[in-house]
C-alpha positions as CSV (number, residue, x, y, z in Angstrom):
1,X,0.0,0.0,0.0
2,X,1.5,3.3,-1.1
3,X,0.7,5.9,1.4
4,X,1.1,9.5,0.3
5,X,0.6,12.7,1.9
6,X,0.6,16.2,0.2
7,X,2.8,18.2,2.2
8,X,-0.1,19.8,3.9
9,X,-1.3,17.1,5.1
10,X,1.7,15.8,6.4
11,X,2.3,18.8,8.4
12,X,-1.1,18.1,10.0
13,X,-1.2,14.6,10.9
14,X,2.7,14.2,11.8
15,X,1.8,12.3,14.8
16,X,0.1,9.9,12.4
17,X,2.9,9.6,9.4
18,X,5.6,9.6,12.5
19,X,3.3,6.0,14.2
20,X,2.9,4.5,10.4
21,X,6.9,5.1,10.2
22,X,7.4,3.5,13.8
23,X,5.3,0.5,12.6
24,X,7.6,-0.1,9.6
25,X,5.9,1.6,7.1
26,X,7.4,3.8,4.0
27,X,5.7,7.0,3.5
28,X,5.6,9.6,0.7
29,X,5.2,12.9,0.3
30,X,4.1,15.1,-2.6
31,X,3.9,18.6,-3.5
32,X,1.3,19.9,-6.2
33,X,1.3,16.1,-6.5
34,X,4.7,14.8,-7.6
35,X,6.6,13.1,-5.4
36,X,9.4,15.5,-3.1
37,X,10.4,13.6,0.1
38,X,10.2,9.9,1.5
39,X,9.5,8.9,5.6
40,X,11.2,5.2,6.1
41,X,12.6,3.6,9.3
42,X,16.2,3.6,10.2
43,X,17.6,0.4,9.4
44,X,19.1,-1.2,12.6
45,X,22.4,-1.0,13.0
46,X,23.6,-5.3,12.3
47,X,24.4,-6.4,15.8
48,X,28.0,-8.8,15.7
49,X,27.8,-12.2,16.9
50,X,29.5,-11.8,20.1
51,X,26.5,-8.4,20.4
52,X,24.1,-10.8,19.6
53,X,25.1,-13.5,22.1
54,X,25.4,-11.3,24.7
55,X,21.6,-9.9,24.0
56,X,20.2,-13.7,24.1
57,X,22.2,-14.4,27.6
58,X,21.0,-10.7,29.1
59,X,17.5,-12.0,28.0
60,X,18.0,-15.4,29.5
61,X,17.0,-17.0,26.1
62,X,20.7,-18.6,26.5
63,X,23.1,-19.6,29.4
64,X,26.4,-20.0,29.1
65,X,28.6,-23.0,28.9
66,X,29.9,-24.1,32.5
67,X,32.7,-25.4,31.0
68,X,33.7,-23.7,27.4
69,X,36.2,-26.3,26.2
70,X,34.4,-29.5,27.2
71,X,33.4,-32.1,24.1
72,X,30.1,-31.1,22.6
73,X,27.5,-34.4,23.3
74,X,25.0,-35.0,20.4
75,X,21.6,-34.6,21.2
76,X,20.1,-37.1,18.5
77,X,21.2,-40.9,19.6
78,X,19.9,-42.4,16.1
79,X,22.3,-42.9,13.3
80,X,20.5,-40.7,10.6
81,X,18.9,-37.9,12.8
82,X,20.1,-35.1,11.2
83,X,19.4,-36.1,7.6
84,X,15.8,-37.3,8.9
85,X,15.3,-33.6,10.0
86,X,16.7,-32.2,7.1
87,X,14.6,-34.2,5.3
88,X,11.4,-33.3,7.2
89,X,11.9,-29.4,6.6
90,X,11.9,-30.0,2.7
């Protein structure tokens, strides 16, 4: 959905072209009806891996390892897990 807003009207319901931005929304505006100006969020800065990881354990999505360098177990005890799985998602 295109949304465009003469620049009039823009200056009148800012509130509401500032909430359609927040919500992710691009929005265009016109004077004497071609095109001048386009509203769009800020892209979010890309976090790093070691940002990201630190996020998840803040929100307590992940914990960390007690013991970093000890031998990773495998969860699946079946020959053939992972390529069932795989399999499964196709």
């Amino acid at each position: 959905m295109n949304l465009t807003f003469s620049t009039y009207e823009a200056k009148a319901r800012f509130s509401e072209v500032i909430r359609m931005v927040r919500e992710g929304r691009t929005v265009h505006i016109s004077y004497h009806g071609k095109p001048v100006a386009e509203i769009r969020p800020i892209e979010a800065k890309k976090k790093t891996l070691e940002e990201h990881l630190a996020e998840l354990e803040r929100r307590g999505v992940i914990v960390p390892a007690k013991d970093p360098n000890a031998p990773i177990e495998p969860i699946a005890h079946r020959p053939g897990a992972l390529q069932r799985f795989l399999d499964e998602r196709d």
